[in-house]
C-alpha positions as a LaTeX table, in Angstrom:
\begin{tabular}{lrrr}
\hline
Residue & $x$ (\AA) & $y$ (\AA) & $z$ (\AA) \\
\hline
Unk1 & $-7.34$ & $-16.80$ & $-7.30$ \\
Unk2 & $-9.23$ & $-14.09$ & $-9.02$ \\
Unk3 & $-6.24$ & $-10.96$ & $-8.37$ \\
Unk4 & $-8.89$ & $-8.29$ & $-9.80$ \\
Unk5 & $-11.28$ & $-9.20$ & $-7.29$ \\
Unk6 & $-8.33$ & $-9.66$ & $-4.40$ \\
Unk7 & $-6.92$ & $-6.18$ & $-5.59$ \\
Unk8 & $-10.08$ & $-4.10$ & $-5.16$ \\
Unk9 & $-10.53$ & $-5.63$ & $-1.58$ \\
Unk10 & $-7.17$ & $-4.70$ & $-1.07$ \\
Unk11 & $-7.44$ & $-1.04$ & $-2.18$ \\
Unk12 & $-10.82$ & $-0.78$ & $-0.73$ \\
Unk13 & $-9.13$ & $-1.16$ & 2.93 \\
Unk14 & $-6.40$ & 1.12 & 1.47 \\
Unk15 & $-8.64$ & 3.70 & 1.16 \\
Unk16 & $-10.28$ & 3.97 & 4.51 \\
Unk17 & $-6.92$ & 4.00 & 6.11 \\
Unk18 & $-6.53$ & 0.80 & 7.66 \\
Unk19 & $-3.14$ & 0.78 & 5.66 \\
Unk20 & $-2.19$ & $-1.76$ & 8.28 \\
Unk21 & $-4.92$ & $-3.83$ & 8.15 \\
Unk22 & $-3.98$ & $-4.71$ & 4.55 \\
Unk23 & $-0.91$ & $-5.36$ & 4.85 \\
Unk24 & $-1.47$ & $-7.86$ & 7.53 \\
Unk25 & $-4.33$ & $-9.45$ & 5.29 \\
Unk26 & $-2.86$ & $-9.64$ & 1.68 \\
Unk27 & 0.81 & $-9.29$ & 2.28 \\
Unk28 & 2.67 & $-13.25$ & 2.11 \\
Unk29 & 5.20 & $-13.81$ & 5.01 \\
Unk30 & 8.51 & $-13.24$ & 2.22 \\
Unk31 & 6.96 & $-9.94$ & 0.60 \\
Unk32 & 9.59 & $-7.23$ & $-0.43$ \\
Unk33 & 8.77 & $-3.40$ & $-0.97$ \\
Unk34 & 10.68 & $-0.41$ & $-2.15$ \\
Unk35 & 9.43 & 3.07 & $-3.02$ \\
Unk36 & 11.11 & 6.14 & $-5.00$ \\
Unk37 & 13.25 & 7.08 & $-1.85$ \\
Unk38 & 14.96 & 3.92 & $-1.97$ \\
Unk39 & 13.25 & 2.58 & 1.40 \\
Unk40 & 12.56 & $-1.16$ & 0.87 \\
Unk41 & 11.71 & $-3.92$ & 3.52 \\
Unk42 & 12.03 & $-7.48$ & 3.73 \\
Unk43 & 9.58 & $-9.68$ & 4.60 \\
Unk44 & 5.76 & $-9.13$ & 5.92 \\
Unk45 & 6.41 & $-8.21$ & 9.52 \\
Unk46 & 8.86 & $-5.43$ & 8.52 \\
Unk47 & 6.50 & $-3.90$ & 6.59 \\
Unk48 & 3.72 & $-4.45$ & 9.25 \\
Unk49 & 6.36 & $-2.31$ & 11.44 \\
Unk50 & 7.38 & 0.31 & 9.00 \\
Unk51 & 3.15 & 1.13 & 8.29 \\
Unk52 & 2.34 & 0.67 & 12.21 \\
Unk53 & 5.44 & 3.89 & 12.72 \\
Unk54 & 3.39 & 5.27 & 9.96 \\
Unk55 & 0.52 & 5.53 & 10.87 \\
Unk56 & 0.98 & 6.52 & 14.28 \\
Unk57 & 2.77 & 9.46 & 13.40 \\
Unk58 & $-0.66$ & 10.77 & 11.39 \\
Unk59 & $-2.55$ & 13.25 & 13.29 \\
Unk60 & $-5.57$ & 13.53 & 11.10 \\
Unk61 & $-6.38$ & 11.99 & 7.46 \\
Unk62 & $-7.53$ & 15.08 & 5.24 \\
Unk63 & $-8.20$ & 12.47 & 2.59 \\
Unk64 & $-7.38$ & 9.12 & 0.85 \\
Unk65 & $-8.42$ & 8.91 & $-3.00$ \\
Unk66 & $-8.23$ & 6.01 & $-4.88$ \\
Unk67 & $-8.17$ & 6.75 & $-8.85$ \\
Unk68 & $-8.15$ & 3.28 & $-10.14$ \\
Unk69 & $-6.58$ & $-0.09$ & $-10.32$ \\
Unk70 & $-5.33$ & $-1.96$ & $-13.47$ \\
Unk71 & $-5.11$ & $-5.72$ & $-13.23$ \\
Unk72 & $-2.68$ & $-7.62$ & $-15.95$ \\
Unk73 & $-2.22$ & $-10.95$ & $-15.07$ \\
Unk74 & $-0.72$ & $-11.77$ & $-11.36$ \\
Unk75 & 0.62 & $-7.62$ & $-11.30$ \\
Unk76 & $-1.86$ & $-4.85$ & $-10.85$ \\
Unk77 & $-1.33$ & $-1.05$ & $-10.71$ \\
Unk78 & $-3.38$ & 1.42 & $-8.08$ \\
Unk79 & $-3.68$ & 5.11 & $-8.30$ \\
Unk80 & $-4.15$ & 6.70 & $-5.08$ \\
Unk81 & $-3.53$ & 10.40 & $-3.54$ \\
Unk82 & $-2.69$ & 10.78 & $-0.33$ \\
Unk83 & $-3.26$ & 13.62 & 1.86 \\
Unk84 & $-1.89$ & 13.52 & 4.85 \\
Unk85 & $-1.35$ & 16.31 & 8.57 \\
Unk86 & 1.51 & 14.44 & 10.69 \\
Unk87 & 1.99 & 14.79 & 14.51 \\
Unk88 & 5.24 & 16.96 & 13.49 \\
Unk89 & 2.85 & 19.20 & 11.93 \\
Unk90 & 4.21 & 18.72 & 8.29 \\
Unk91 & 2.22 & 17.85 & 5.58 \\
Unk92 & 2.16 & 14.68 & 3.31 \\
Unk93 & 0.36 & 14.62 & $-0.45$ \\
Unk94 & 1.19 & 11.74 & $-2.49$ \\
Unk95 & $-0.02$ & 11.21 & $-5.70$ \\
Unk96 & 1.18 & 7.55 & $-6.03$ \\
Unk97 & 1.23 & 4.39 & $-8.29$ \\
Unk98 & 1.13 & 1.45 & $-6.41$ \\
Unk99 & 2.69 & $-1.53$ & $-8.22$ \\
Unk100 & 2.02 & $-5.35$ & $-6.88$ \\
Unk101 & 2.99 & $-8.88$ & $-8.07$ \\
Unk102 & 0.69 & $-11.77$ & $-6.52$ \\
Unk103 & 1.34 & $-15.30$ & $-6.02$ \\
Unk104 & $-0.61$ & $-17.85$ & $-6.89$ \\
Unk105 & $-2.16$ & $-18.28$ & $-3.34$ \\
Unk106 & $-3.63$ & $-14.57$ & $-3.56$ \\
Unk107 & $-0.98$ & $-12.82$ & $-1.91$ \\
Unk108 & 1.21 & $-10.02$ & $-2.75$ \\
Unk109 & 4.84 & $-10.99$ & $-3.10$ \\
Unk110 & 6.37 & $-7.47$ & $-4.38$ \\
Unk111 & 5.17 & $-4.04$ & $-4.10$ \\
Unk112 & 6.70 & $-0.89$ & $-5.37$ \\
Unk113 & 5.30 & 2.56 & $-4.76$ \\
Unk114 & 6.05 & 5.03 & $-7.61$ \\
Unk115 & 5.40 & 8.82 & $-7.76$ \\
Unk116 & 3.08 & 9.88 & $-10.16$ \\
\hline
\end{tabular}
């Protein structure tokens, strides 16, 4: 599996918002994730869940930037910012590394969201 090319494909969806979408397309079934407020999940349908409540709780999108992605092996790194108006009426800017291991079938195994 060629990760670089699987990882812009990945980020590419990232970046239009279907957040969802690639989860459901590049996550494997036994995926783990955890971010810097401690929130992990187990497996590929929990995290389907946890970006589904996500994403219905954004009103509008005021903009999704991806920096760049570094590829080292079977792990790559993605920069993004995240700018986000909620349904609550709060705001949500991220500036965020995203960090992912990948199996050997193409998938990701692990990510971990870090604040940059």
């Amino acid at each position: 599996m060629d990760i670089k090319t699987l990882a812009t494909e990945m980020d590419s969806i990232v970046a239009q918002g279907a957040i969802v979408e690639a989860v459901e397309k590049f996550f494997a079934d036994d995926a783990n994730t955890s971010d810097y407020n401690q929130v992990t999940t187990s497996g590929k349908a929990q995290m389907v869940e946890k970006m589904k409540g996500f994403a219905d709780a954004i009103a509008k999108v005021n903009g999704i930037k991806h920096h760049r992605t570094i590829v080292d092996g079977n792990v790559t790194a993605s920069e993004f910012t995240f700018d986000f108006l909620m349904k609550d009426d709060s705001s949500i800017y991220w500036h965020e590394i995203i960090r992912r291991i990948w199996n050997d079938e193409g998938q990701v195994i692990e990510e971990e969201y870090f604040n940059a």
